[in-house]
C-alpha positions as CSV (number, residue, x, y, z in Angstrom):
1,X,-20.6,-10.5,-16.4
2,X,-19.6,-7.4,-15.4
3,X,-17.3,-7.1,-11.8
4,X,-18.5,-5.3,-9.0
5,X,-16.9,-1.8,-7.9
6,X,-15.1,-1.3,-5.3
7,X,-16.7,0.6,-2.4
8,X,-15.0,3.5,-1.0
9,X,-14.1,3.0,3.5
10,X,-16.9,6.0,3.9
11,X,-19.4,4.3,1.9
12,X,-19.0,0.9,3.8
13,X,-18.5,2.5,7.4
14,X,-22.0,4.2,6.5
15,X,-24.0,1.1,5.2
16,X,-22.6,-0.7,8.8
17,X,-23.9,2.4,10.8
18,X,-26.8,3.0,8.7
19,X,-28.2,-0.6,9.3
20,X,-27.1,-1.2,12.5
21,X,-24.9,-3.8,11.8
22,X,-23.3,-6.2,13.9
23,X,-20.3,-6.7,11.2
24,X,-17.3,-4.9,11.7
25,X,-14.5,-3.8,9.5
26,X,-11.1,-5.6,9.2
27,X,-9.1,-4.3,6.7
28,X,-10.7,-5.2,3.2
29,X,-12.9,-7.9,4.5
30,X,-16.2,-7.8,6.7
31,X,-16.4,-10.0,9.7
32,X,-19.4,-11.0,12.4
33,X,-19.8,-14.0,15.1
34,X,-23.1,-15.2,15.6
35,X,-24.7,-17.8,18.0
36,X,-27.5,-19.8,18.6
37,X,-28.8,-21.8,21.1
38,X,-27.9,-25.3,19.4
39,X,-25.6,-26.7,17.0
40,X,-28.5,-27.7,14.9
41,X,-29.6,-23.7,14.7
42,X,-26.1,-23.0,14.0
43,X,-25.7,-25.4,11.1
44,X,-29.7,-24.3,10.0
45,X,-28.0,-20.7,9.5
46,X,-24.9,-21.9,7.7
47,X,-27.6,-23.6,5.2
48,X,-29.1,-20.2,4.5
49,X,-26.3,-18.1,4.4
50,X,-25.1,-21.1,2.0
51,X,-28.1,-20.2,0.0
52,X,-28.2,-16.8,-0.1
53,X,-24.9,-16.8,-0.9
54,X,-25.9,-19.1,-4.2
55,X,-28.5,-16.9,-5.1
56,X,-25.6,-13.9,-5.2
57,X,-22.9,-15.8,-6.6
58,X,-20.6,-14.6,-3.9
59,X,-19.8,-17.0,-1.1
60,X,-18.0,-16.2,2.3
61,X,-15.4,-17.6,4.7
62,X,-17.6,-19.6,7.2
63,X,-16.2,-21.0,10.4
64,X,-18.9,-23.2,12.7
65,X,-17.5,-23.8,16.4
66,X,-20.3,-25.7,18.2
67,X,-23.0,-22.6,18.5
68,X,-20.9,-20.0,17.1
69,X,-20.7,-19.2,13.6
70,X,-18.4,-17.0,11.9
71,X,-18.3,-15.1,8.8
72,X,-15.8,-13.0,6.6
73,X,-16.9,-11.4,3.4
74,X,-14.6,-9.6,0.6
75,X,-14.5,-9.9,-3.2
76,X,-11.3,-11.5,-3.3
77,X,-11.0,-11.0,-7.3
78,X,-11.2,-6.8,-6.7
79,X,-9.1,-6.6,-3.9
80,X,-11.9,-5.5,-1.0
81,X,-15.7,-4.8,-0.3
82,X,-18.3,-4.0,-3.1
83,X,-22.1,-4.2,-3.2
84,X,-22.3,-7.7,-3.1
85,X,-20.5,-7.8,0.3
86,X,-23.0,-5.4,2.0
87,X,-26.1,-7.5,0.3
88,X,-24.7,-11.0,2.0
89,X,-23.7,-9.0,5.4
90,X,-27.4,-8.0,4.8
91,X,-28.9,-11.4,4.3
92,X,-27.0,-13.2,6.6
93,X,-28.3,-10.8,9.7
94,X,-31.7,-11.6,8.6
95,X,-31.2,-14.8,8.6
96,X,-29.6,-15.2,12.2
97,X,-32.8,-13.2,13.3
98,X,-34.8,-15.7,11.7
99,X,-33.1,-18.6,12.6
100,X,-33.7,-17.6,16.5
101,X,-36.9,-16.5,16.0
């Protein structure tokens, strides 16, 4: 399998513009809070992301406090962001919109 490229800061600080994206930027890694209304909406979101994350073969840091849920995404093994970061950033921000819809 082949490893993911690194993404240049421009190209990452775009894709967060671009989409709108509540994520922000810490160093190499990608970080965002979320919350939800109960814990039970808050540990319905942590399944999905769970499963996305599957379905990518890349898994982030999560952190559940009560209603709040946090995430940080890198590729650890390359040393900062790639594609794969943006596409769970991506699918995790659907999925809190969904998950309060």
């Amino acid at each position: 399998m082949t490893r993911p490229a690194l993404l240049d800061t421009a190209t990452v600080d775009a894709a967060l513009r671009d989409a709108g994206s509540p994520w922000a930027r810490d160093g190499d890694k990608l970080c965002v809070e979320f919350q939800f209304p109960t814990f039970m909406d808050a540990i319905g979101f942590v399944v999905t992301v769970a499963e996305n994350a599957e379905r990518l073969n890349h898994h982030p840091d999560i952190d559940v406090r009560y209603t709040t849920v946090r995430l940080v995404v890198s590729t650890h093994d390359q040393g900062g962001l790639t594609e794969l970061d943006l596409q769970l950033a991506e699918a995790a921000s659907a999925a809190a919109v969904d998950q309060v819809s």
